[in-house]
TIVO-2410 file (N, C-alpha, C; in nm, 3 decimals):
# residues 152
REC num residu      c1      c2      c3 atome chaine
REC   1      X   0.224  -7.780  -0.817     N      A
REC   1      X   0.134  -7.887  -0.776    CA      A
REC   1      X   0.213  -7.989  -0.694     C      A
REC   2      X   0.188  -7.988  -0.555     N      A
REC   2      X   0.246  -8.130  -0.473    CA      A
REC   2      X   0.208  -8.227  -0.554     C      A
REC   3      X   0.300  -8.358  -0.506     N      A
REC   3      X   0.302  -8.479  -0.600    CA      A
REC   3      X   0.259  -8.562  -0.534     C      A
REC   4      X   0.070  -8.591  -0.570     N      A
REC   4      X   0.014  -8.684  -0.489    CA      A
REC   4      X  -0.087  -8.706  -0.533     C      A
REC   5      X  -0.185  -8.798  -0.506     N      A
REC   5      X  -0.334  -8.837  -0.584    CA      A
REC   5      X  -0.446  -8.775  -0.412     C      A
REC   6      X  -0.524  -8.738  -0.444     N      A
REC   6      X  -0.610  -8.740  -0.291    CA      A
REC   6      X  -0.707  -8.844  -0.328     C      A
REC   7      X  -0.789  -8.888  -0.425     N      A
REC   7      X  -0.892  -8.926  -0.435    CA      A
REC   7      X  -0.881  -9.010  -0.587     C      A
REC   8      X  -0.938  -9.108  -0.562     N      A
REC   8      X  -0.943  -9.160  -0.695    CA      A
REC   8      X  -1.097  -9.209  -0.727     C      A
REC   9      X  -1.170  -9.160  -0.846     N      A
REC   9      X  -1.302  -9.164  -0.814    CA      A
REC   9      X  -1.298  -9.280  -0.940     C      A
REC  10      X  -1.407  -9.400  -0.896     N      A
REC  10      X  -1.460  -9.544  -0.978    CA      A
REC  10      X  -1.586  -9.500  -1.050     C      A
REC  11      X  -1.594  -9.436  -1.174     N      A
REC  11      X  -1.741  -9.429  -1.200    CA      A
REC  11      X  -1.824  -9.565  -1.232     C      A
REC  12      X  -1.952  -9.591  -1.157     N      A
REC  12      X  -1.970  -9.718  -1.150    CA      A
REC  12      X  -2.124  -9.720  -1.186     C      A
REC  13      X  -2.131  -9.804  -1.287     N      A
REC  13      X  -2.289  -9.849  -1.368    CA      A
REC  13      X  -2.365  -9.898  -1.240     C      A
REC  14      X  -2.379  -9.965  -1.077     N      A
REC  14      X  -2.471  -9.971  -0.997    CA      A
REC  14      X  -2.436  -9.957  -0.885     C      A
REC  15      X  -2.425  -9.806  -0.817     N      A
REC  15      X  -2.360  -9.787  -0.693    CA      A
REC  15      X  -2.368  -9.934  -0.582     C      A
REC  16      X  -2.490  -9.954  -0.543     N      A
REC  16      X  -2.528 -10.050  -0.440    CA      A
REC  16      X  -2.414 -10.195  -0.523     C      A
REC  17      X  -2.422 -10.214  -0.601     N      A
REC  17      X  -2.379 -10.347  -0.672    CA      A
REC  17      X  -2.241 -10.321  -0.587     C      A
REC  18      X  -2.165 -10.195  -0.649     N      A
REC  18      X  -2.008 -10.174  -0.651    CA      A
REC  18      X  -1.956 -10.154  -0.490     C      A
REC  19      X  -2.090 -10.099  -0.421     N      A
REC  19      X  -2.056 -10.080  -0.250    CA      A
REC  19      X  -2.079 -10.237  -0.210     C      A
REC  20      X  -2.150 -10.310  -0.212     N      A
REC  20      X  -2.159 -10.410  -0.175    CA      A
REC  20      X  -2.014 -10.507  -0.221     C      A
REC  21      X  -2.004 -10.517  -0.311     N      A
REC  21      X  -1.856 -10.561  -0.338    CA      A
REC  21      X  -1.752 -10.463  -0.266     C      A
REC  22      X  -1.712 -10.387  -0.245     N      A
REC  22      X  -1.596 -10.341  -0.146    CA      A
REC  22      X  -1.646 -10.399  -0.003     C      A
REC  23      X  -1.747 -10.373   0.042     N      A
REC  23      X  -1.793 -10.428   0.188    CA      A
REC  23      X  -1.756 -10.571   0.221     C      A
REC  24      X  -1.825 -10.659   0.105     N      A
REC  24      X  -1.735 -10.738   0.127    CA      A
REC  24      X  -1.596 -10.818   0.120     C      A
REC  25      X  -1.485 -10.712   0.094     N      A
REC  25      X  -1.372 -10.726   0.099    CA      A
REC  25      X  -1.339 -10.681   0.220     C      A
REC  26      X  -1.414 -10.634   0.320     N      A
REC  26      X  -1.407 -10.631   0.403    CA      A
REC  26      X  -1.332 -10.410   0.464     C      A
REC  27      X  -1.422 -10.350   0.355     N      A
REC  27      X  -1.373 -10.206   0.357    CA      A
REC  27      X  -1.473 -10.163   0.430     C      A
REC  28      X  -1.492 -10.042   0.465     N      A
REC  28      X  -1.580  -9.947   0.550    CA      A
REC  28      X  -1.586  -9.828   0.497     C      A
REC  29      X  -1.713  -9.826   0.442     N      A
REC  29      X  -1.737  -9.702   0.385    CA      A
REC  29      X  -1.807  -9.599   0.435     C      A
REC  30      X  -1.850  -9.493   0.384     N      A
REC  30      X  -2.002  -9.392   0.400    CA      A
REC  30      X  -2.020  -9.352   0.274     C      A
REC  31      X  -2.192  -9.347   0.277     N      A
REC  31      X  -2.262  -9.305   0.146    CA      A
REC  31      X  -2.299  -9.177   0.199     C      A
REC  32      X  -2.305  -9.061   0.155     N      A
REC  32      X  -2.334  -8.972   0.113    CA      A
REC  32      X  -2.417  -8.933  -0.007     C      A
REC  33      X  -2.537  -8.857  -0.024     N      A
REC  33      X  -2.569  -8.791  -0.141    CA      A
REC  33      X  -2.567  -8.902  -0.232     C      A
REC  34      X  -2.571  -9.050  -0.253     N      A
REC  34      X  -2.530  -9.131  -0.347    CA      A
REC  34      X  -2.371  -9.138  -0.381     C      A
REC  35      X  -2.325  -9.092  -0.384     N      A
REC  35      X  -2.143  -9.112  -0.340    CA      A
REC  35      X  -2.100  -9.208  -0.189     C      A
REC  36      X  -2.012  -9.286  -0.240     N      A
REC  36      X  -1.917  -9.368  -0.088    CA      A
REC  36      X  -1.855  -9.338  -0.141     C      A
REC  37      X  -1.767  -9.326  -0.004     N      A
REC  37      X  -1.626  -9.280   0.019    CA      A
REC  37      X  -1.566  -9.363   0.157     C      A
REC  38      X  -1.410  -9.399   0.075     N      A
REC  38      X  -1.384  -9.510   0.163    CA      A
REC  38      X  -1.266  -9.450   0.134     C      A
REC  39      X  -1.205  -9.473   0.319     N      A
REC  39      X  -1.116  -9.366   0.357    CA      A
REC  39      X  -0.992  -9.506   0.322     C      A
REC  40      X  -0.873  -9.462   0.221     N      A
REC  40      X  -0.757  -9.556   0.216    CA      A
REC  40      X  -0.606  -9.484   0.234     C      A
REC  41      X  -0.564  -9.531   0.403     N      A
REC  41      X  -0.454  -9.483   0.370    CA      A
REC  41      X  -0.483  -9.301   0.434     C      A
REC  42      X  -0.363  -9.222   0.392     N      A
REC  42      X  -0.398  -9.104   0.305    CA      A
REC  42      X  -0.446  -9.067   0.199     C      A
REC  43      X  -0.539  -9.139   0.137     N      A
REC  43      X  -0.612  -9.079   0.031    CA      A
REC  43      X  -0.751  -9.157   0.029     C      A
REC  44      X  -0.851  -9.149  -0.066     N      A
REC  44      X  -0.972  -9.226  -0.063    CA      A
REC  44      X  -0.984  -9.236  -0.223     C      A
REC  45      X  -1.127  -9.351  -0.187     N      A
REC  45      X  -1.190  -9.417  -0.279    CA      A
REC  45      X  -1.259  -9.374  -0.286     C      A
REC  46      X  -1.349  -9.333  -0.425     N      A
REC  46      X  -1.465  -9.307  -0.400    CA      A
REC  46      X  -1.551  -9.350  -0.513     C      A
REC  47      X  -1.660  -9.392  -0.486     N      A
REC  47      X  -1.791  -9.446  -0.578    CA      A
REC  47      X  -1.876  -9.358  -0.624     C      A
REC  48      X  -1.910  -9.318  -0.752     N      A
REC  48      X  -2.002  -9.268  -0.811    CA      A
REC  48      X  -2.058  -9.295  -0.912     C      A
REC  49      X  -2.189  -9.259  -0.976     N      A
REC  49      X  -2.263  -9.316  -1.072    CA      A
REC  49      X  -2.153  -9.238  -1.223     C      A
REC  50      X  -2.158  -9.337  -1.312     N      A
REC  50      X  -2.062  -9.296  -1.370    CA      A
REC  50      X  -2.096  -9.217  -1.506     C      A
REC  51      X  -2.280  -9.229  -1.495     N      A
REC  51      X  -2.312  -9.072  -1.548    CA      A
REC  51      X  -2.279  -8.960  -1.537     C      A
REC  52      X  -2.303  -8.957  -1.410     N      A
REC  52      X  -2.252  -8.830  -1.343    CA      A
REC  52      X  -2.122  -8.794  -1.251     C      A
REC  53      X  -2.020  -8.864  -1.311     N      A
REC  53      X  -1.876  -8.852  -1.307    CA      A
REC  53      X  -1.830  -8.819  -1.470     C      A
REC  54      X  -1.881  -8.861  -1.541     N      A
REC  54      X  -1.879  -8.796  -1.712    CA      A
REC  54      X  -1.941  -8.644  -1.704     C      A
REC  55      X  -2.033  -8.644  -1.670     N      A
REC  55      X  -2.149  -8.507  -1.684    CA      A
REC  55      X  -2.018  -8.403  -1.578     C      A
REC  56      X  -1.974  -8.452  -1.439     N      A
REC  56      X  -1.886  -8.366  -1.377    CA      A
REC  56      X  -1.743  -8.330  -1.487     C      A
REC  57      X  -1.692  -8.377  -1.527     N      A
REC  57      X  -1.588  -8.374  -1.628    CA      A
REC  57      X  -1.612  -8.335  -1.757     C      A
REC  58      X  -1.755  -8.258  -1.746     N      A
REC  58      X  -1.777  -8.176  -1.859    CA      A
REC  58      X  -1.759  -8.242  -2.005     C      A
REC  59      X  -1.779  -8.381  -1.982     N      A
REC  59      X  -1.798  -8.453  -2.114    CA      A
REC  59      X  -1.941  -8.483  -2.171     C      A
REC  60      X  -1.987  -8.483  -2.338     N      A
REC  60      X  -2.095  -8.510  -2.330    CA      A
REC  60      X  -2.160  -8.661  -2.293     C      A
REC  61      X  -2.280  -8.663  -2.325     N      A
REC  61      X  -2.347  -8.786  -2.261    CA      A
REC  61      X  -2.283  -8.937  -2.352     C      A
REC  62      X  -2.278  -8.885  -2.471     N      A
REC  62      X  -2.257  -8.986  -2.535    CA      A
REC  62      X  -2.079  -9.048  -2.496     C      A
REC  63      X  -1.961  -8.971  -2.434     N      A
REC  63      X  -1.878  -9.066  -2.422    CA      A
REC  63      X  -1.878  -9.132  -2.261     C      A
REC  64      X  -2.013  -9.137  -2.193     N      A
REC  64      X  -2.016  -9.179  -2.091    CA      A
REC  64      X  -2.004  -9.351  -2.111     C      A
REC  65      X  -2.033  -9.413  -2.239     N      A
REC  65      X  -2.094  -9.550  -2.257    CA      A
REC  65      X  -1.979  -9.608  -2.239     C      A
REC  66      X  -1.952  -9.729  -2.288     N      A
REC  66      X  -1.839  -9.874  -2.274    CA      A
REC  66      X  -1.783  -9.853  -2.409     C      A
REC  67      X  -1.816  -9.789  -2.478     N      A
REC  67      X  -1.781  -9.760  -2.587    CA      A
REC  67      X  -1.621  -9.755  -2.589     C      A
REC  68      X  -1.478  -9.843  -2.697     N      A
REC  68      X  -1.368  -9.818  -2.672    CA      A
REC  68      X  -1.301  -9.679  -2.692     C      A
REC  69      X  -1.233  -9.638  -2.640     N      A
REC  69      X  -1.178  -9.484  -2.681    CA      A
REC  69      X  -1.231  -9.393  -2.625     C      A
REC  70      X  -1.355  -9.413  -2.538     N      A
REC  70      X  -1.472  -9.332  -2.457    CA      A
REC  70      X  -1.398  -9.305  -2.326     C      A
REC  71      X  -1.490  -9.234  -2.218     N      A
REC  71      X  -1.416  -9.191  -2.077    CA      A
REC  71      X  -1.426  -9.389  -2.030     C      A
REC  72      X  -1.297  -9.310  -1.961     N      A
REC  72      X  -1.251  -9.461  -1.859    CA      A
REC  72      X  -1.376  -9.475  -1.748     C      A
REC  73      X  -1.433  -9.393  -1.689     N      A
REC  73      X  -1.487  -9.421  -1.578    CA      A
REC  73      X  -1.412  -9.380  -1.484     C      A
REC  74      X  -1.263  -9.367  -1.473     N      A
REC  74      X  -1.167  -9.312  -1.355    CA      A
REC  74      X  -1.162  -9.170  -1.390     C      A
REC  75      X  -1.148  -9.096  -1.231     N      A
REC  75      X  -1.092  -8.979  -1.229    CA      A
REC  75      X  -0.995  -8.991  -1.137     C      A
REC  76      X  -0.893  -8.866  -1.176     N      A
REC  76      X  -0.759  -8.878  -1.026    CA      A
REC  76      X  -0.849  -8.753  -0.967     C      A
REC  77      X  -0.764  -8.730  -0.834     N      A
REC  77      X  -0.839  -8.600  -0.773    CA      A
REC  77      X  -0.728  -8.556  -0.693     C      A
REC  78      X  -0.712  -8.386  -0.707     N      A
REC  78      X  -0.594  -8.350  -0.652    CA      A
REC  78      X  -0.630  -8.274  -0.558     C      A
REC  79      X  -0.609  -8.278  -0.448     N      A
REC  79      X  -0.672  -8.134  -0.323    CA      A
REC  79      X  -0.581  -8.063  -0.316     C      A
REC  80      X  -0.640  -7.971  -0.375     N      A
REC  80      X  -0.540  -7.806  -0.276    CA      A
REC  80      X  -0.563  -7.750  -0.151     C      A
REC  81      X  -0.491  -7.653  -0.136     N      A
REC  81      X  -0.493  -7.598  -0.009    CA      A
REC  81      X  -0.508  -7.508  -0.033     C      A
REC  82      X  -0.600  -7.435  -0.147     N      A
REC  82      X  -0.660  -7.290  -0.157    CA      A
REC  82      X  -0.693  -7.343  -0.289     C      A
REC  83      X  -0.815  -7.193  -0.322     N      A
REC  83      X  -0.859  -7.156  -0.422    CA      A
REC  83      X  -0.773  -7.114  -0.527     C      A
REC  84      X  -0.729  -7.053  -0.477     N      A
REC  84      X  -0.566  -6.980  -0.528    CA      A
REC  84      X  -0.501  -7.081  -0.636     C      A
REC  85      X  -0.447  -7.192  -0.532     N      A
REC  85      X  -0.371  -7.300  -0.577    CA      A
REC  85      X  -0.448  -7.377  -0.682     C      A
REC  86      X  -0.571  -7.386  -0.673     N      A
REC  86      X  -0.647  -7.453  -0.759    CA      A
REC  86      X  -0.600  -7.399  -0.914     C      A
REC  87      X  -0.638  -7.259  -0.892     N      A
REC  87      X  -0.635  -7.166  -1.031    CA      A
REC  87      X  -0.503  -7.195  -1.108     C      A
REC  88      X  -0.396  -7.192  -1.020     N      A
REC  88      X  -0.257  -7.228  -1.081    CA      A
REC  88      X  -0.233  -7.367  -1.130     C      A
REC  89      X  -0.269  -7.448  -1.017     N      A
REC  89      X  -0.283  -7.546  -1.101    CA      A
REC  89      X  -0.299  -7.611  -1.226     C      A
REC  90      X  -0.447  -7.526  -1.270     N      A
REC  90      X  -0.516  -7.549  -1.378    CA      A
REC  90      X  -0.429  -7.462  -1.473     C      A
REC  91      X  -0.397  -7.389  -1.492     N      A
REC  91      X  -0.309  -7.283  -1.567    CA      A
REC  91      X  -0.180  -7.371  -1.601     C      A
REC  92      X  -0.145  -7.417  -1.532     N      A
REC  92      X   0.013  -7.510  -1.548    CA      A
REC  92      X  -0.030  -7.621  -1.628     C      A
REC  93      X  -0.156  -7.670  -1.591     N      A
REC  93      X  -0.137  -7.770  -1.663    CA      A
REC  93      X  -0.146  -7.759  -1.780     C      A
REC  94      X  -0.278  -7.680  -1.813     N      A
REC  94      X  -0.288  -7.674  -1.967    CA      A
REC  94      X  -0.198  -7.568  -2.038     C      A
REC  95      X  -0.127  -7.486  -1.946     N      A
REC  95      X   0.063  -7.452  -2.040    CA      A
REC  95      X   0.133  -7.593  -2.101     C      A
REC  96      X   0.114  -7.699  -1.980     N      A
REC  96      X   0.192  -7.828  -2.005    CA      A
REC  96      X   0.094  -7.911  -2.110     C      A
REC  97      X   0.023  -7.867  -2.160     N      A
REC  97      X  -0.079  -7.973  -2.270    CA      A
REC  97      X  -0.205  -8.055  -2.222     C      A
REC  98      X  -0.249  -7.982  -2.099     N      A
REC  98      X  -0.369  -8.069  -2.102    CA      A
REC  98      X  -0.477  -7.959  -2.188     C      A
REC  99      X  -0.612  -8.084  -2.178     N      A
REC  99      X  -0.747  -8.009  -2.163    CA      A
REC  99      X  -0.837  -7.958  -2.096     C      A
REC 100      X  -0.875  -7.818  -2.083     N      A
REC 100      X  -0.988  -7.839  -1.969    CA      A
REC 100      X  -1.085  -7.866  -2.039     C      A
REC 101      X  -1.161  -7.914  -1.935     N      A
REC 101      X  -1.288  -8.033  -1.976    CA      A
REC 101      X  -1.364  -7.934  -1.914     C      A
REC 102      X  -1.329  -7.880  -1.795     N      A
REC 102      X  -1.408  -7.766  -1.680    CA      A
REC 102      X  -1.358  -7.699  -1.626     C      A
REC 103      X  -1.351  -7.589  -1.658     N      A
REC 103      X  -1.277  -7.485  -1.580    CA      A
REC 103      X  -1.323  -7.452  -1.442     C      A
REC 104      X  -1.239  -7.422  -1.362     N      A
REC 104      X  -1.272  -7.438  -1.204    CA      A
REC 104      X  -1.359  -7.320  -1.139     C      A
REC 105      X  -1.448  -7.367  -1.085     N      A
REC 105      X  -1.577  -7.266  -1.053    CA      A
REC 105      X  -1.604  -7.376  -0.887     C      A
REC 106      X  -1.717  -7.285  -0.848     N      A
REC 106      X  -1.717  -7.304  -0.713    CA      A
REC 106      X  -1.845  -7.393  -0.724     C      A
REC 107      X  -1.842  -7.496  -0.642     N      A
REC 107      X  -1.877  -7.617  -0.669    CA      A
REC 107      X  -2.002  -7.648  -0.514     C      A
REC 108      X  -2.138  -7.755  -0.574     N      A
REC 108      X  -2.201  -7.732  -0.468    CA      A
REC 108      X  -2.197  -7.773  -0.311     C      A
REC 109      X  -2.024  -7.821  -0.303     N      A
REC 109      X  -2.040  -7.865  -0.154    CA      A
REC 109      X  -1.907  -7.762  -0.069     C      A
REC 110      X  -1.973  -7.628  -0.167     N      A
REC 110      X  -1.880  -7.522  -0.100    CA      A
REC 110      X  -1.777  -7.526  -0.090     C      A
REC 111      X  -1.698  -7.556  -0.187     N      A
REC 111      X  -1.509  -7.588  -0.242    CA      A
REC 111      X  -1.516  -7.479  -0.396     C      A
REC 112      X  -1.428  -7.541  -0.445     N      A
REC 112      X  -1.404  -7.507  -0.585    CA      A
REC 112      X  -1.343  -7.586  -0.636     C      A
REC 113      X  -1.349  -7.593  -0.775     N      A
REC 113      X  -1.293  -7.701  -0.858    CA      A
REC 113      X  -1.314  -7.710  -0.998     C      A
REC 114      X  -1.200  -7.744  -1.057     N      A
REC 114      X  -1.186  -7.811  -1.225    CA      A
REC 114      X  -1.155  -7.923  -1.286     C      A
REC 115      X  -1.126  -7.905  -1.397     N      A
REC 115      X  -1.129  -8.028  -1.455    CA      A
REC 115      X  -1.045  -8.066  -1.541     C      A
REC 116      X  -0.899  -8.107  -1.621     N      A
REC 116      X  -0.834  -8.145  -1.704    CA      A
REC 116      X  -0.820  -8.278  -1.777     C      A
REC 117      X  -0.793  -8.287  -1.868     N      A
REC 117      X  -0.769  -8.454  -1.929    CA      A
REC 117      X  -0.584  -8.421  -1.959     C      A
REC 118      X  -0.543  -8.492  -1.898     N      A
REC 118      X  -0.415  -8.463  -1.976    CA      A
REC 118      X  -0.366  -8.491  -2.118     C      A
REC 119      X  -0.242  -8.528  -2.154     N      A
REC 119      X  -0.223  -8.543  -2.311    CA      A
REC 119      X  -0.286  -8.725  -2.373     C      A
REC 120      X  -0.288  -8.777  -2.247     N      A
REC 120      X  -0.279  -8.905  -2.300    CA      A
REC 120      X  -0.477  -8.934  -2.262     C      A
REC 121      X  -0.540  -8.852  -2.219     N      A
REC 121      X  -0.691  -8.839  -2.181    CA      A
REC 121      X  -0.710  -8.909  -2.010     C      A
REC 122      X  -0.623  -8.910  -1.991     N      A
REC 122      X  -0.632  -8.923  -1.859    CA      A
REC 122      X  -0.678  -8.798  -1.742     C      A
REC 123      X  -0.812  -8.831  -1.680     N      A
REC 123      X  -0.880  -8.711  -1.599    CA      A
REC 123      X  -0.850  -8.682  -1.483     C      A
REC 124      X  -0.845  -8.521  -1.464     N      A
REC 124      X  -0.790  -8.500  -1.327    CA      A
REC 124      X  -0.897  -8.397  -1.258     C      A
REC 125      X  -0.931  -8.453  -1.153     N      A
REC 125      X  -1.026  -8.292  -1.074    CA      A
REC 125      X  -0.898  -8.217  -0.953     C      A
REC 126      X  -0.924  -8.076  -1.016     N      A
REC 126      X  -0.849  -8.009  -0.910    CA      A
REC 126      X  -0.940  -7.943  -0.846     C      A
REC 127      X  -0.889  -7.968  -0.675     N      A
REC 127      X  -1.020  -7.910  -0.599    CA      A
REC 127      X  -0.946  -7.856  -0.501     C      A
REC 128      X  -1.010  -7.734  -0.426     N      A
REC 128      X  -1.017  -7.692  -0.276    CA      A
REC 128      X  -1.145  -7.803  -0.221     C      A
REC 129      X  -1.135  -7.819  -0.131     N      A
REC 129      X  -1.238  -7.889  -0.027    CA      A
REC 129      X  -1.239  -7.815   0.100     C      A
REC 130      X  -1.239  -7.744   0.165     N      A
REC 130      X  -1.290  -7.726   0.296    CA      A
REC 130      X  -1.348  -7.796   0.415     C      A
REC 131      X  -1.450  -7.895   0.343     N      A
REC 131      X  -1.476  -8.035   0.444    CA      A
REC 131      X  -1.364  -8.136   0.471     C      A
REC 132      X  -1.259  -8.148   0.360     N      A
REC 132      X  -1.146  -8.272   0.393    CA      A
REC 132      X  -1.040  -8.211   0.394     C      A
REC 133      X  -0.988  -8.208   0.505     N      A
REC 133      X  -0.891  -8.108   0.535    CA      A
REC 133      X  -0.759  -8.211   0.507     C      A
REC 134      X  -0.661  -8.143   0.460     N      A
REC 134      X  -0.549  -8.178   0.428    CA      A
REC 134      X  -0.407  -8.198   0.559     C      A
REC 135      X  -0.359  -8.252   0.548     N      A
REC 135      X  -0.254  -8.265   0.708    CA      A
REC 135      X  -0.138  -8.190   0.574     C      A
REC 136      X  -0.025  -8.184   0.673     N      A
REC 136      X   0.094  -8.122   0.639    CA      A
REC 136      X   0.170  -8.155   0.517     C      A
REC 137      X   0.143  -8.313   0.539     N      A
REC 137      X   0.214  -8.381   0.425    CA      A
REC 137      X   0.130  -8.433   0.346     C      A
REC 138      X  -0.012  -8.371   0.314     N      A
REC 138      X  -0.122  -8.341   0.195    CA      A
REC 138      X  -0.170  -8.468   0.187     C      A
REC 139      X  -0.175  -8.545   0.298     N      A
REC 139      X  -0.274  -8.696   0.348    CA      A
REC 139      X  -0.432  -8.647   0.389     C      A
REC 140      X  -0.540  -8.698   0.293     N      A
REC 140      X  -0.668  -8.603   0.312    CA      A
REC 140      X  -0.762  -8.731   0.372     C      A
REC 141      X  -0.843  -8.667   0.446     N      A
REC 141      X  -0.895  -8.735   0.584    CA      A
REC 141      X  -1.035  -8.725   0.555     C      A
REC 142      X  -1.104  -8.826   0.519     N      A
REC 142      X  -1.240  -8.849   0.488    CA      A
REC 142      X  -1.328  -8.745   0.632     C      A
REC 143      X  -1.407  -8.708   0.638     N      A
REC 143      X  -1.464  -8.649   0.783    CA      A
REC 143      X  -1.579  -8.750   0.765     C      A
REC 144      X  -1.592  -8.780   0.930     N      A
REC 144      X  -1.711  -8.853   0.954    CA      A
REC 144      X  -1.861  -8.794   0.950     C      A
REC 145      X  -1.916  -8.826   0.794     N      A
REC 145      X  -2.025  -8.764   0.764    CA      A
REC 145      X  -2.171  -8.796   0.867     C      A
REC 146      X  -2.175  -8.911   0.922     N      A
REC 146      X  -2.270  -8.925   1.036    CA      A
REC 146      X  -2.278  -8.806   1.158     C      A
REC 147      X  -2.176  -8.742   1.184     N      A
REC 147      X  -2.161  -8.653   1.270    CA      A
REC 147      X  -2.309  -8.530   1.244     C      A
REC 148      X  -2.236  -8.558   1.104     N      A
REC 148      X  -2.370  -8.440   1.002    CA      A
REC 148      X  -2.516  -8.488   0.957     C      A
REC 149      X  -2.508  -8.638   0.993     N      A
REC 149      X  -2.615  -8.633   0.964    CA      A
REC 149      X  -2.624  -8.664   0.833     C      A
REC 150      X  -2.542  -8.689   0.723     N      A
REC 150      X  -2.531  -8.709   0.573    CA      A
REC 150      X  -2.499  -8.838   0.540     C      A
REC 151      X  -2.449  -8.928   0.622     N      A
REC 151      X  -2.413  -9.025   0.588    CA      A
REC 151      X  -2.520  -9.159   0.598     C      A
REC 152      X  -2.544  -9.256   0.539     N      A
REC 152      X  -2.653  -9.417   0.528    CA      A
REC 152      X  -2.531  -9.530   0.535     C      A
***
């Protein structure tokens, strides 16, 4: 596994609330599908309802709440550069003591991807992406979803 974060996802109780606060810090985002994504750097931000950043991490409903000891609301996110790499990934880690939460299956925006908590419950998605292509030195590049037509 290269040593890098691609994505760090905010699960967030009112998308519009949480986009409106980055905007005005003066960031630039795109919404997608109910997801923003705000390109930082080599890597991104990204906003999602934080139901369904629990429900993706294969946790049940009930540790979605504020509840202490429950999911954080954060995920890390690691991009690979194959399917391949994904699989190993996930294999190493949980040799090294994580959990899968989700084992990596092919996912609906035509990638693949899983899911681990490591030892300390900290969440990780390992993904291929195909839409965010990776540069050499594994800096991942938001694509301009307006092009497609997907982006508000």
């Amino acid at each position: 596994m290269e040593q890098r974060v691609s994505l760090i996802t905010l699960g967030v109780w009112n998308l519009e609330r949480a986009q409106d606060f980055y905007r005005q810090l003066g960031w630039q985002g795109q919404e997608v599908e109910e997801t923003v994504f705000f390109q930082t750097g080599g890597s991104a931000l990204v906003l999602w309802g934080r139901d369904k950043l629990a429900r993706d991490c294969g946790l049940p409903d009930e540790v979605a709440g504020p509840e202490p000891h429950g999911f954080s609301g954060i995920v890390l996110a690691h991009n690979a550069r194959s399917t391949a790499d994904v699989d190993q990934i996930m294999i190493a880690a949980e040799r090294a003591g994580a959990t899968i939460t989700r084992p990596a299956t092919a996912t609906f925006y035509g990638g693949y991807a899983g899911i681990f908590a490591d030892p300390e419950g900290h969440y990780w998605e390992i993904a291929y992406n195909p839409g965010f292509p990776l540069a050499s030195d594994g800096t991942i590049t938001i694509p301009d979803f307006s092009a497609t037509g997907g982006a508000s």
